[in-house]
N, C-alpha and C positions, 0 to 999 in steps of 0.2 A: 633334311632341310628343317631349321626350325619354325615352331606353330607362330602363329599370327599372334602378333602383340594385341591383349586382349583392354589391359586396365595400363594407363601409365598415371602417376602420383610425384607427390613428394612425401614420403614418411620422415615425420620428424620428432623429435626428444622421445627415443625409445628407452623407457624405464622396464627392467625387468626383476624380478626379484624369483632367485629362484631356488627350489626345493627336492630333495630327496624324498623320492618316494617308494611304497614297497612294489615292485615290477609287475606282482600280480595284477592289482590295482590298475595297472595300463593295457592288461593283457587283453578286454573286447574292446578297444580303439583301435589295435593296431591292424591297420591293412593287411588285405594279404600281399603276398609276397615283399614285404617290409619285416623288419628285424628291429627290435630296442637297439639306439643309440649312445652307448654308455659313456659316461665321463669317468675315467678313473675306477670302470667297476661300477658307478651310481647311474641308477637311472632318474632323472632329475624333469621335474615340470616347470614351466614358466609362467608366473604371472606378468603379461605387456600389456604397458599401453605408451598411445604415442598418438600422434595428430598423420592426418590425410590433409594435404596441399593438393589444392590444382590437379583434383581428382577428374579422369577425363577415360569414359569406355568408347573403346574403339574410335578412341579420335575427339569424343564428343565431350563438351561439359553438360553437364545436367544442371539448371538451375537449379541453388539451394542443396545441391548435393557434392560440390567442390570441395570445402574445409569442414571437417569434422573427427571427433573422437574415436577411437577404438580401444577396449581393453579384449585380454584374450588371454585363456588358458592352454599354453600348448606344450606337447614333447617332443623327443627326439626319436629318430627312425632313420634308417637307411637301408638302399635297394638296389642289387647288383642285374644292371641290366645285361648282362653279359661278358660283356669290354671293361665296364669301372661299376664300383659304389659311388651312391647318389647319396648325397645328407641331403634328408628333408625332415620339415617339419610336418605333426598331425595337431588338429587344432580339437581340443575338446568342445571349447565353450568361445565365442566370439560376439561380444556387443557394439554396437555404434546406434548412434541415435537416429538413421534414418532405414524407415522400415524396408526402401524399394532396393535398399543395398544388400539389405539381407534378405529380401524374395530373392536378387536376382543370387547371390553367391549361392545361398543353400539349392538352387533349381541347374544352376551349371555347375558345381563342382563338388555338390552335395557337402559344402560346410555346416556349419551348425552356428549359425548366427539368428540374435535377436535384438529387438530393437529395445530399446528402453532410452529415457531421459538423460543425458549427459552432461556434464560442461569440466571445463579446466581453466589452471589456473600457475602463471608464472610469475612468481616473488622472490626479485633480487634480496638477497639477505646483505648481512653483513661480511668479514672473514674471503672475500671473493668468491661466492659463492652464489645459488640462486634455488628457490624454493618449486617445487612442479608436482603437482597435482590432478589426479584424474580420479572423476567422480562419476557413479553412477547410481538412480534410483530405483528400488528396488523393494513394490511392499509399499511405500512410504518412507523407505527408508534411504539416506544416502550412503553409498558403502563408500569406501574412500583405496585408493592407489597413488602413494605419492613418496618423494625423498627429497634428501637438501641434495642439491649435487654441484660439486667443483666448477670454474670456469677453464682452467687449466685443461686441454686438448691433449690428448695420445693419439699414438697410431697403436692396430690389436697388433702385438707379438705372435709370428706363427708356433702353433703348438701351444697357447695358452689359454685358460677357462675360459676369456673371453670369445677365442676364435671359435671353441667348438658353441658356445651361447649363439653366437651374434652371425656368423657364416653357416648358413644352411641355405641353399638356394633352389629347393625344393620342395614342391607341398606335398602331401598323399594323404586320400581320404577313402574310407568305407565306401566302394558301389556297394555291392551285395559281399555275398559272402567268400567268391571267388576271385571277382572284379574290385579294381582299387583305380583313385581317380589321380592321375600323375599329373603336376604342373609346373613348372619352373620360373622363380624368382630371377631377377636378373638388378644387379646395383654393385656400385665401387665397392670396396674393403672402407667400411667405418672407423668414425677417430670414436673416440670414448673419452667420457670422463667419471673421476672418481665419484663415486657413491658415499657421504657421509654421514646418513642417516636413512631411516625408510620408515612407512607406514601403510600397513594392509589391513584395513577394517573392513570386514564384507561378513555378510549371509556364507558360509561357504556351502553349507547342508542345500540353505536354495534354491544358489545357484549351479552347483557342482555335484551335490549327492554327497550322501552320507561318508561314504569311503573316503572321501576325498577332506577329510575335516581334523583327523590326525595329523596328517602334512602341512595342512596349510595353515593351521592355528599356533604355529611355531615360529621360532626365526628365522629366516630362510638363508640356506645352506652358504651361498655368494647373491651380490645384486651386484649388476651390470645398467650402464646408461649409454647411449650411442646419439651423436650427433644426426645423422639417419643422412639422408638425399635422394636424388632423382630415384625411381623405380619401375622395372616393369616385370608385370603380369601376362606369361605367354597362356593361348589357349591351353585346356585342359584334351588328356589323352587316359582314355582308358586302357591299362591291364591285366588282361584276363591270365591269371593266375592256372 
């Protein structure tokens, strides 16, 4: 029987821009009994952000804590409960700007979220197209996550970089060193559109650690944009490995 639906949302204009990185580098993130995710051989991180709609736990809205920002660093994983492999995601780093969202994620599902200063920004351009922006402060500083991106809609092609980016409909986090914390995503198959420009200005050393500053000071490898919709967050289940 599945867990009780814990978070239901709206995630929407999901910008990812993402990167090749060396495997080692992911190797004390990864859960146990979880395995690297590979595209093609690569193991690849994601820099996302995207907005929170009509945020609501266990039913409830929170005043002032409905609509808001998140960016996040995350990778790919997968874990064979027996019967089938699971594609989830593991989330290194996760910001939004309200601090009780990230007590409450990092205390049930042991995420790693913080809270800092936020906002965003959507600018219709020129060419059919439209401008999308996500900011965070950091230091005094604003780091910036943003691209021009198409109006034109796709459906993802199965078997294509987008499906293995954008379809992952599970979490899995560090409990200890045995224990890993399981959760399941639940949403439609996403439209997408194309990405024709990007920019990732951030601190990466302050917010991600030193390692992490080769890969992310570069091009990145593919970027991906998703129209996003309805979602839900089922309770979290521990692992013991």
């Amino acid at each position: 029987m599945p867990a009780k639906t814990f978070l239901t949302a709206n995630w929407l204009n999901l910008l990812m821009l993402n990167y090749e990185v060396d495997a080692e580098v992911l190797k004390p993130y990864i859960p146990a009994g979880t395995e690297l995710d590979l595209w093609q051989g690569k193991a690849l991180v994601s820099m996302v952000g995207f907005l929170f709609h009509d945020t609501r736990v266990l039913g409830v809205r929170w005043p002032m804590h409905t609509n808001f920002e998140e960016v996040n660093l995350r990778f790919y994983v997968r874990y064979f409960d027996g019967n089938v492999w699971k594609r989830g995601a593991v989330f290194i780093s996760e910001i939004v700007p309200k601090p009780a969202i990230a007590i409450i994620a990092n205390n049930l599902y042991r995420e790693h979220y913080r809270a800092l200063p936020m906002r965003h920004s959507i600018t219709p351009t020129v060419n059919n197209s439209a401008q999308y922006l996500y900011e965070w402060k950091l230091n005094g500083r604003w780091n910036k996550l943003g691209a021009t991106i198409a109006n034109e809609v796709n459906d993802i092609e199965s078997g294509s970089a987008e499906e293995f980016i954008l379809e992952h409909y599970w979490g899995y986090n560090i409990w200890d060193e045995k224990t890993t914390m399981q959760y399941q995503v639940e949403h439609v198959s996403w439209q997408t559109r194309q990405v024709i420009d990007q920019v990732f200005d951030a601190d990466v050393a302050a917010l991600y650690g030193d390692a992490f500053v080769p890969y992310l000071t570069v091009q990145p490898y593919s970027a991906f944009f998703a129209n996003g919709s309805a979602i839900g967050v089922r309770m979290g289940e521990k692992i013991r490995v």
